[in-house]
N, C-alpha and C positions, 0 to 999 in steps of 0.2 A: 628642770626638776632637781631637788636639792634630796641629796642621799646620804644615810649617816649609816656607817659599819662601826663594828669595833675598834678599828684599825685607823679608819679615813673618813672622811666626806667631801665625797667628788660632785661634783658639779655637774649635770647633764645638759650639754650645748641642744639647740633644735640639730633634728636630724644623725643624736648618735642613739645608742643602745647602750643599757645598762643588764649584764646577765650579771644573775646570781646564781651558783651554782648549790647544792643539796647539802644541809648542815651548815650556810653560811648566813650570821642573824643579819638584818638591814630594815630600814625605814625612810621610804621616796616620802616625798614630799612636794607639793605645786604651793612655791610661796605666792601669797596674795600678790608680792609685785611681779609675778614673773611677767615677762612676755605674752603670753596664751595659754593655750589650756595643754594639758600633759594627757599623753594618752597611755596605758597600763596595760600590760599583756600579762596572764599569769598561766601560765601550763604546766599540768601537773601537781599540781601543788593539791596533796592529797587532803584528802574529808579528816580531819582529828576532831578533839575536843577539849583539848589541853590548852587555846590558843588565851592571849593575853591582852588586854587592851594596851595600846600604849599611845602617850597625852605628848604632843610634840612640847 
């Protein structure tokens, strides 16, 4: 899984975790080459209505 922050864009190996923690922006990504399929966990992450599309 391919991750882009403000700051960085870290790379997620099979088998690690990527936390984000509250007020911090980011966008995963499963590039078409990767290896397999990327699995997503998202908790908490309240109901708004303000959200934004964003076009990799």
């Amino acid at each position: 899984m391919a991750v882009e922050t403000p700051s960085d864009a870290p790379h997620v190996e099979a088998g690690e975790r990527f936390l984000v923690g509250p007020g911090n922006p980011h966008r995963a990504d499963a590039p078409e080459d990767g290896d397999g399929p990327v699995v997503v966990l998202a908790i908490g992450a309240p109901s708004v209505d303000d959200v934004a599309v964003s076009e990799p």
